[in-house]
GUKOLNU-95392 format. One line per 5 residues: number of its first residue (from 1); their letters; for each residue x, y, z of N, C-alpha, C, O, CB. Coordinates in nm, 3 decimals, padded with zeros to 5 digits. Glycine has a CB too. Layout:
BEGIN
NUM	A	X Y Z X Y Z X Y Z X Y Z X Y Z  ...;
END
This chain:
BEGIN
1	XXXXX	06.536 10.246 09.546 06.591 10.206 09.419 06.742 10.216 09.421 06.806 10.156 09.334 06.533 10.292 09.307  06.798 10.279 09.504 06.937 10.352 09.495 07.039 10.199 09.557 07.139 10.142 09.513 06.943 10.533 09.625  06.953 10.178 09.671 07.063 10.045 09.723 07.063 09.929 09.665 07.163 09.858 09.672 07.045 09.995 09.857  06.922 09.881 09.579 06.944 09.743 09.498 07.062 09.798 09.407 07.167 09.733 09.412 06.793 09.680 09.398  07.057 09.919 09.318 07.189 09.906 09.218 07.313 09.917 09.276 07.421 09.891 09.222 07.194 10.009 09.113;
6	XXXXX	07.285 09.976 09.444 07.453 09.989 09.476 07.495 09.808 09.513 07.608 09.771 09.481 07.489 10.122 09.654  07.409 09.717 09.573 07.390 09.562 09.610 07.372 09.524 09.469 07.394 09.403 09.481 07.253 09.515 09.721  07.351 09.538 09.362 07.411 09.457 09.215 07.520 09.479 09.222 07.602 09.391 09.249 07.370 09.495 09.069  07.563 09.646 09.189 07.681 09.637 09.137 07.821 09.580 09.268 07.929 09.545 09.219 07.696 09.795 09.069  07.811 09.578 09.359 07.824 09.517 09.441 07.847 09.348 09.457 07.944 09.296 09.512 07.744 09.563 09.482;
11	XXXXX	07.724 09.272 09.392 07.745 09.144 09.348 07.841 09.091 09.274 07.922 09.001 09.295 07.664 09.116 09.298  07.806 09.202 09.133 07.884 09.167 09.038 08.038 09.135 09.045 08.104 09.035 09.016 07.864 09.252 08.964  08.068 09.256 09.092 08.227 09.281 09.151 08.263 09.090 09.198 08.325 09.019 09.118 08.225 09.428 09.342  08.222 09.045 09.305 08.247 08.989 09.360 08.233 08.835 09.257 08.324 08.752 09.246 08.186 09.029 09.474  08.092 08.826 09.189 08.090 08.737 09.102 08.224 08.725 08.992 08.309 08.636 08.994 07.965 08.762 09.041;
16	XXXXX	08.219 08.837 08.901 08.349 08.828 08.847 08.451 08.800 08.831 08.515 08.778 08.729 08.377 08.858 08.841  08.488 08.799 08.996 08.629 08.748 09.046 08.619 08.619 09.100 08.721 08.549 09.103 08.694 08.836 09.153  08.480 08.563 09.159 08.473 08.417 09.172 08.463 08.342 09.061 08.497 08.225 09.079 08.375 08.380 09.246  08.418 08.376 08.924 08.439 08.287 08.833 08.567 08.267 08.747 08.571 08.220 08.633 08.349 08.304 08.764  08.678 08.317 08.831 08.852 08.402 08.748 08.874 08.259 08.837 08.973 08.200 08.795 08.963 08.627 08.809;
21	XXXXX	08.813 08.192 08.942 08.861 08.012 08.963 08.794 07.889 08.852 08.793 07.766 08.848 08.794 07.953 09.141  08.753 07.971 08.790 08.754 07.853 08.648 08.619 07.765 08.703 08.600 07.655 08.652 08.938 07.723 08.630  08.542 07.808 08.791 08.433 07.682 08.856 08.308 07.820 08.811 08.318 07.933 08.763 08.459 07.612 09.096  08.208 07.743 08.852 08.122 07.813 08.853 08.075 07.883 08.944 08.063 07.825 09.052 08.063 07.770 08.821  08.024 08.049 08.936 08.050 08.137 09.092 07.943 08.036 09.144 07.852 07.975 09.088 08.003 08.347 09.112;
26	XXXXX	07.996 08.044 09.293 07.849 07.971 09.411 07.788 08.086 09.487 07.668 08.090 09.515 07.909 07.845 09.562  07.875 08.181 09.519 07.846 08.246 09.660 07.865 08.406 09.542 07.931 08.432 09.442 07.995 08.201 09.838  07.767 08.477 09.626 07.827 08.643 09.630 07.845 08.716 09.731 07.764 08.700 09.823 07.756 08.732 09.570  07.927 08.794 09.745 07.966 08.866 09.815 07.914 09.019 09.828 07.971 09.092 09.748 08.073 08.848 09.791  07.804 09.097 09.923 07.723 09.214 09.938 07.796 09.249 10.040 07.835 09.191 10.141 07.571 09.207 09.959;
31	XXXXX	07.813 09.378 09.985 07.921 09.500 10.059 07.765 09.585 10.106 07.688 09.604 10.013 08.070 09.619 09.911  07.724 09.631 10.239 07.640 09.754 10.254 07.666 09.856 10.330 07.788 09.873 10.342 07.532 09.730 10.290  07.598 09.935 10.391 07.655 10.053 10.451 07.755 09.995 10.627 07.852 10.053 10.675 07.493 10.177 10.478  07.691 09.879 10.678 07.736 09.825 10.788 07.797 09.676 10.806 07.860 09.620 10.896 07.640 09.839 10.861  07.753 09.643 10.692 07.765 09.481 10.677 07.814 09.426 10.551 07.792 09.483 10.445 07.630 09.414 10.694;
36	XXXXX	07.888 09.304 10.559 07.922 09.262 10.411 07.871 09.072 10.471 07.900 09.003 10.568 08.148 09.309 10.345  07.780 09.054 10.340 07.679 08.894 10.337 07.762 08.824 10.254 07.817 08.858 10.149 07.499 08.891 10.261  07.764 08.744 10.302 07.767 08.624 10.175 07.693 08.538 10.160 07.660 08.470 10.257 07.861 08.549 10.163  07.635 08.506 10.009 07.471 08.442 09.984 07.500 08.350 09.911 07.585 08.380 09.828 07.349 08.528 09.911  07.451 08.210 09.906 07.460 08.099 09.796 07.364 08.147 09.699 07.256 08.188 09.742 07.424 07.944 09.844;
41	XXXXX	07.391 08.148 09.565 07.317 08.157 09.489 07.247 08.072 09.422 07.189 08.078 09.313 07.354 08.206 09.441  07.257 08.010 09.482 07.116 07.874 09.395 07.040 07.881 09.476 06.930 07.845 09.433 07.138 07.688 09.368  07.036 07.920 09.619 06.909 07.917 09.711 06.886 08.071 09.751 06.778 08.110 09.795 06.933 07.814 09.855  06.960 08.128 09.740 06.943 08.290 09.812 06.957 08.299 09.982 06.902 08.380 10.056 06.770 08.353 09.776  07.057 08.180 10.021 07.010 08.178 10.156 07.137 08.291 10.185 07.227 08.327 10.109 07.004 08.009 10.246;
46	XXXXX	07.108 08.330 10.324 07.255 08.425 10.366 07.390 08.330 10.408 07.344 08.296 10.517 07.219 08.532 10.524  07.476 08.285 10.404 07.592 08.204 10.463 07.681 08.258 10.563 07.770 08.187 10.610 07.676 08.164 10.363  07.662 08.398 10.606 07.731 08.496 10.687 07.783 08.619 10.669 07.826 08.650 10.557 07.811 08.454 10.722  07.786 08.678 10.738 07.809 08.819 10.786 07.904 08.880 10.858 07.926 08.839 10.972 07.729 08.848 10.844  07.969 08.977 10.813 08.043 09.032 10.888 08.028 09.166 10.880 07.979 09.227 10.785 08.155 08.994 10.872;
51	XXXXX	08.106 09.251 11.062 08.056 09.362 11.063 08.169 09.442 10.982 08.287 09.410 10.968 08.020 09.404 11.205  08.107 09.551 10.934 08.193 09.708 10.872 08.113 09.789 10.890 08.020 09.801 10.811 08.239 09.733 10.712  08.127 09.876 11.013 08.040 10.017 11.091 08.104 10.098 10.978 08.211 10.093 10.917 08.086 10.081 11.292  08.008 10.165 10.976 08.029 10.304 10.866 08.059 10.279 10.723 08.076 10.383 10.660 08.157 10.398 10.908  08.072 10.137 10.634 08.048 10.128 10.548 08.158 10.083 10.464 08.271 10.125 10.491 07.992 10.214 10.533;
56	XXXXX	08.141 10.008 10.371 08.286 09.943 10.300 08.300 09.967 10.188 08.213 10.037 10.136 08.309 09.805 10.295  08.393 09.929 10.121 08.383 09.972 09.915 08.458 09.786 09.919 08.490 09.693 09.993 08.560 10.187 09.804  08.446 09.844 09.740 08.526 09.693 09.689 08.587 09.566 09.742 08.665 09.548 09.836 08.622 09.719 09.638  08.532 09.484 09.656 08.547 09.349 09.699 08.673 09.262 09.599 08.664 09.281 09.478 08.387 09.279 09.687  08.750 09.199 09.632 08.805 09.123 09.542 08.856 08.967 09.611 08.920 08.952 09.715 08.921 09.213 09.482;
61	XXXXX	08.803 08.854 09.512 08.815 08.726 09.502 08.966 08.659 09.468 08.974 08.649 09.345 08.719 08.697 09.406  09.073 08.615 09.525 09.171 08.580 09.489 09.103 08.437 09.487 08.992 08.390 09.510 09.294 08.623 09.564  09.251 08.386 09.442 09.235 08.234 09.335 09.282 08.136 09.527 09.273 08.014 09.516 09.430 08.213 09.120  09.307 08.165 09.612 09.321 08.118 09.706 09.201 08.083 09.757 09.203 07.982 09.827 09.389 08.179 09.767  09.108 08.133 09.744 08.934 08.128 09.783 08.980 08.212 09.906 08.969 08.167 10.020 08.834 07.946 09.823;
66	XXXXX	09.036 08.343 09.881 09.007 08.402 10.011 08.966 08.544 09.926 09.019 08.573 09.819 09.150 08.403 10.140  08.848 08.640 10.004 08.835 08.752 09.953 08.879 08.840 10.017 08.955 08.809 10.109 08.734 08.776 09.925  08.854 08.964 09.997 08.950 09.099 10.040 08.843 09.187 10.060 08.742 09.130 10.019 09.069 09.165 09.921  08.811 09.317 10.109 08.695 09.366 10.148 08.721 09.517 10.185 08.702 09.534 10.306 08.639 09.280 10.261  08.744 09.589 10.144 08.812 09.743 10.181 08.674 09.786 10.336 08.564 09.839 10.346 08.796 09.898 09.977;
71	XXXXX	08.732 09.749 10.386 08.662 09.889 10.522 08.669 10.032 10.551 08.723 10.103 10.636 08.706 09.875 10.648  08.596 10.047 10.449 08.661 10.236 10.405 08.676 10.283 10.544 08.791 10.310 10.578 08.525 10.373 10.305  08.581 10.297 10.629 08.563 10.398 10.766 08.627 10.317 10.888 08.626 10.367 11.001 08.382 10.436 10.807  08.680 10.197 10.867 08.777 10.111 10.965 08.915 10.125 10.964 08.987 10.097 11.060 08.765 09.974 10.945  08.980 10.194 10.794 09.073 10.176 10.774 09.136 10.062 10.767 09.247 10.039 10.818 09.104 10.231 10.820;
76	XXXXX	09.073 09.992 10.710 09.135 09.829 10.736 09.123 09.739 10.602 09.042 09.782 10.520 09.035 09.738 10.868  09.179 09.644 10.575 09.105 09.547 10.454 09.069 09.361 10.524 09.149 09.272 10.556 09.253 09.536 10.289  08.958 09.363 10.526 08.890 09.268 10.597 08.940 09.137 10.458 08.940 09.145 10.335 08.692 09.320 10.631  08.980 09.020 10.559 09.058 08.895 10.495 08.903 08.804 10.523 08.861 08.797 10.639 09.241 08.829 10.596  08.818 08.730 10.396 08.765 08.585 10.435 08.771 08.512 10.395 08.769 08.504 10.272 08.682 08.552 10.451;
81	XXXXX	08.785 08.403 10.481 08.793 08.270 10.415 08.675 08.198 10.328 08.612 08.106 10.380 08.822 08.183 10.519  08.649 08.236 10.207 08.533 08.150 10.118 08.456 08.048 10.180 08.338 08.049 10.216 08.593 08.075 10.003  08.563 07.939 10.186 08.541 07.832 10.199 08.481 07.786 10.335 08.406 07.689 10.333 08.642 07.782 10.165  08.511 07.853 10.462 08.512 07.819 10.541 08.368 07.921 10.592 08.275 07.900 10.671 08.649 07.811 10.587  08.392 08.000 10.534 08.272 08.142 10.533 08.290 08.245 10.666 08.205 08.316 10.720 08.083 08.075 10.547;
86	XXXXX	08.446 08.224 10.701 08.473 08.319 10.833 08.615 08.395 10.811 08.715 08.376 10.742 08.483 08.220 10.985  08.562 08.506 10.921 08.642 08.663 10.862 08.766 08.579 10.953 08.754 08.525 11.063 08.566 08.882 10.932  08.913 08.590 10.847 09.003 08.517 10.898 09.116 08.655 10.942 09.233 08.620 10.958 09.052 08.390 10.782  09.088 08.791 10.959 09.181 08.903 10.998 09.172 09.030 10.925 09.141 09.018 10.807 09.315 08.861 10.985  09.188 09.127 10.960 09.215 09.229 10.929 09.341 09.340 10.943 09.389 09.384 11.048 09.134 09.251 10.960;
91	XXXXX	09.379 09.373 10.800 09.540 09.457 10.798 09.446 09.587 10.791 09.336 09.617 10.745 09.685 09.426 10.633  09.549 09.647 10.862 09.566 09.760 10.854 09.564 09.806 10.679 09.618 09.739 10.590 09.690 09.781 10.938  09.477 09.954 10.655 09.519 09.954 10.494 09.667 10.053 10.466 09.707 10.073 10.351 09.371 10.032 10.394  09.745 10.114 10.600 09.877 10.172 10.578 09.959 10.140 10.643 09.896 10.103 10.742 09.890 10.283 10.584  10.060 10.124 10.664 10.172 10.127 10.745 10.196 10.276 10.784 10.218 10.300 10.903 10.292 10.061 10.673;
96	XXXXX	10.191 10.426 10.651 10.210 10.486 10.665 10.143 10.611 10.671 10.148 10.720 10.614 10.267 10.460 10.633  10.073 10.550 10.766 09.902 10.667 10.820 09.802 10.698 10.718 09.705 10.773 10.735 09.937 10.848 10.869  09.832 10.638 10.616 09.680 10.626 10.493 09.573 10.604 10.567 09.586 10.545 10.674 09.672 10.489 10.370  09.448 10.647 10.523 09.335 10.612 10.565 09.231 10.579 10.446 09.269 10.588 10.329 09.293 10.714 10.654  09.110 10.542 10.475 08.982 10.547 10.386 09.034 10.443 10.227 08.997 10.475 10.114 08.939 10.751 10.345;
101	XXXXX	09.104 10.347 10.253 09.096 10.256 10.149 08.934 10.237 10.057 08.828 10.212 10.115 09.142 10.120 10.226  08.945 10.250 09.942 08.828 10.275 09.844 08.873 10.194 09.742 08.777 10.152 09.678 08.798 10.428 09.796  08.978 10.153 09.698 09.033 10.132 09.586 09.074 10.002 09.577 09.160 09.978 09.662 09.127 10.214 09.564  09.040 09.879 09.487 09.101 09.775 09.519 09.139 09.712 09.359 09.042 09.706 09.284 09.005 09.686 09.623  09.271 09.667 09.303 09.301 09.605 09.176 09.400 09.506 09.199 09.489 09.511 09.284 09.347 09.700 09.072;
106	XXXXX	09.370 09.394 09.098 09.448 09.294 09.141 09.555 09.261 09.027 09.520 09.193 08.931 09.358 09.176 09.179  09.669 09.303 09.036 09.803 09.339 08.939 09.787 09.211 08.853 09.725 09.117 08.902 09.979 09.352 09.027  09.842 09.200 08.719 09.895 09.116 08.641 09.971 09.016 08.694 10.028 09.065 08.791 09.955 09.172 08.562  10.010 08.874 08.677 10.086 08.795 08.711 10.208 08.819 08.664 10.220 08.830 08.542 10.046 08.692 08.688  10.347 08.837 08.769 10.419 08.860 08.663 10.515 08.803 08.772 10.508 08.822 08.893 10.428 09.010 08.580;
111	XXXXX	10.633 08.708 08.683 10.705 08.604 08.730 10.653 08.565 08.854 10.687 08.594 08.968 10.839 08.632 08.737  10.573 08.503 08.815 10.462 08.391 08.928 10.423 08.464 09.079 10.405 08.414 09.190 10.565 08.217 08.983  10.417 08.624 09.021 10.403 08.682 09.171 10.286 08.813 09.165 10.307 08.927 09.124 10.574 08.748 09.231  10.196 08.772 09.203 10.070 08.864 09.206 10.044 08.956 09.322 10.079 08.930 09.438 09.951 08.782 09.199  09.980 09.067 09.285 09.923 09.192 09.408 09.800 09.241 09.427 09.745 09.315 09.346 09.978 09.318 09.395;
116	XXXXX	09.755 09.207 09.526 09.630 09.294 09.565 09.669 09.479 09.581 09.729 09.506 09.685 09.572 09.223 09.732  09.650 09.549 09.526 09.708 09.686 09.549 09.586 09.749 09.615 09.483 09.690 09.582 09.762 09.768 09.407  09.569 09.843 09.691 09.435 09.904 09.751 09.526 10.032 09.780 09.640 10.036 09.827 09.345 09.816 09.903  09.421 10.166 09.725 09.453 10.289 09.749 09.367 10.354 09.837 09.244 10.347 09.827 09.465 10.352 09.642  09.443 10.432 09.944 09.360 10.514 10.070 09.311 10.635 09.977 09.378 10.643 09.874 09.472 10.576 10.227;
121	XXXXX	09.234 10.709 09.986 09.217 10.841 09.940 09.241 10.922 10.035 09.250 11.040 10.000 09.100 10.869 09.890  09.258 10.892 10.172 09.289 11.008 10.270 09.140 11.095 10.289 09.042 11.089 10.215 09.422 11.115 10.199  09.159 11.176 10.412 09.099 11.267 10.446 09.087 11.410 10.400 09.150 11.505 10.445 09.125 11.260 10.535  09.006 11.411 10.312 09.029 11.584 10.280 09.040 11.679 10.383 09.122 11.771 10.388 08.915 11.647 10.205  08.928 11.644 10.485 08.896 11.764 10.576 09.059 11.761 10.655 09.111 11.869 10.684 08.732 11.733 10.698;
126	XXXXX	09.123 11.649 10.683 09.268 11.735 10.735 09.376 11.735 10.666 09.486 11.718 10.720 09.327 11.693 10.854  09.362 11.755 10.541 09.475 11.824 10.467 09.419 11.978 10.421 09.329 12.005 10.342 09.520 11.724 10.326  09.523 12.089 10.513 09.533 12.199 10.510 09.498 12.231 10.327 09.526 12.135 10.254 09.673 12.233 10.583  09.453 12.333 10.270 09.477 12.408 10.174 09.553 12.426 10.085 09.616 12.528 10.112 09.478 12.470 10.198  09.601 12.363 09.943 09.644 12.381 09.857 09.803 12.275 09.892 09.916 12.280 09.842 09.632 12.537 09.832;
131	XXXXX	09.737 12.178 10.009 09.884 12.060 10.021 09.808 11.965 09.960 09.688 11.956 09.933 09.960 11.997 10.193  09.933 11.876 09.938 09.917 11.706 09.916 09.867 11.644 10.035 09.911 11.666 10.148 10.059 11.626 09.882  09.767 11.560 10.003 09.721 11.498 10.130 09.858 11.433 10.173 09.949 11.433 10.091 09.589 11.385 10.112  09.877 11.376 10.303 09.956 11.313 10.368 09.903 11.137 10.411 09.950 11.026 10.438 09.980 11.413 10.482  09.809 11.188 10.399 09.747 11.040 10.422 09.673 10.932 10.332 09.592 10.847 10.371 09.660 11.058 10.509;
136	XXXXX	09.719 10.953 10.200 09.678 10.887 10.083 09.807 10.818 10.024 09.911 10.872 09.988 09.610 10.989 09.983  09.779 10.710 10.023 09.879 10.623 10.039 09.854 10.485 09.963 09.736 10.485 09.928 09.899 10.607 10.183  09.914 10.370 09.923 09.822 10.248 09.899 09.943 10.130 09.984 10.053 10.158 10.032 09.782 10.215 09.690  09.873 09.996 09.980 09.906 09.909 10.023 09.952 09.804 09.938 09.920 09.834 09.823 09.830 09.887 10.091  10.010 09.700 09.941 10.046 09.604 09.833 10.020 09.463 09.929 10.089 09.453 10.030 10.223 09.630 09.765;
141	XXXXX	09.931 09.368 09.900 09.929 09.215 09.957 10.001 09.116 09.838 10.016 09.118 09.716 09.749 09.159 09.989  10.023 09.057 09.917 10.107 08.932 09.822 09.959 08.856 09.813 09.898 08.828 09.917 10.269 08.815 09.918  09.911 08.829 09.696 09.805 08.756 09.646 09.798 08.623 09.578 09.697 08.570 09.532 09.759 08.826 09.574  09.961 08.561 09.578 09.983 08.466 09.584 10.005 08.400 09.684 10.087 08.438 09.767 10.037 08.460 09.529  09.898 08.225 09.704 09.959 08.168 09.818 09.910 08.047 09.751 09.820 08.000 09.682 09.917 08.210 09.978;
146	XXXXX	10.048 08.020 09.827 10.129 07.865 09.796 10.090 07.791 09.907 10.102 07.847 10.016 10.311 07.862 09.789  10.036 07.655 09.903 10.008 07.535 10.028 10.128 07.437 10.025 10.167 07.389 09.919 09.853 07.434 10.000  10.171 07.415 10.114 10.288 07.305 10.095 10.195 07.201 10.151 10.112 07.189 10.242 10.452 07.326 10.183  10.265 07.111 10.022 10.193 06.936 10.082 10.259 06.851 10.069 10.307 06.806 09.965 10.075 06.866 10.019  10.276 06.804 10.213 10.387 06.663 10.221 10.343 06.531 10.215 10.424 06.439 10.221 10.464 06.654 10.350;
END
């Protein structure tokens, strides 16, 4: 019972932000402990897969048709292309030794310039006793993208 509600709420996330393109959602996006699917929803078929060993959090849909995918235990934020239905790269989630990205919000528009923000929570087990973690940190993506057409 525990993984269909963690695979709804999971859906949802992802639905939400595919219908913020003004169309109607097609695809969802399932985050699980190893894998993240993407499923057409008028047929339930699978459209692809990609790997995340040890398990991922939050999903978010930019207006580019590309999604974002936190790889908590990779340290990474997995880039796909919607449209194309393939994992197009993965950033790093610190520059400055953050780890365990969990956190993903997508800033207000503000003078035509948007952010994917994602926060590491860091490692408890190696931050010593009564410190600030050192490795909790967040990231900022430019979530605006522009196509030039000649």
């Amino acid at each position: 019972m525990r993984i269909a509600r963690v695979v709804a709420a999971s859906a949802a996330i992802a639905l939400s932000s595919l219908d913020a393109f003004g169309e109607s959602p097609q695809i969802a996006a399932v985050s699980g402990r190893d894998q993240l699917a993407l499923y057409d929803l008028a047929t339930g078929t699978e459209l692809a897969r990609f790997d995340s060993p040890g398990g991922s959090s939050d999903l978010l849909a930019l207006g580019s048709g590309i999604a974002l995918s936190n790889h908590t235990a990779g340290n990474s934020v997995v880039l796909i292309d919607l449209n194309r239905r393939k994992e197009i790269g993965r950033l790093s989630s610190s520059s400055l030794g953050g780890v365990r990205p969990v956190h993903m919000y997508l800033s207000p528009a503000i003078e035509g310039r948007q952010y994917a923000v994602v926060l590491n929570d860091g490692n408890e087990r190696a931050t010593p006793k009564g410190e600030r973690p050192k490795d909790s940190t967040l990231l900022l993506i430019d979530a605006v993208h522009r196509v030039r057409r000649f």
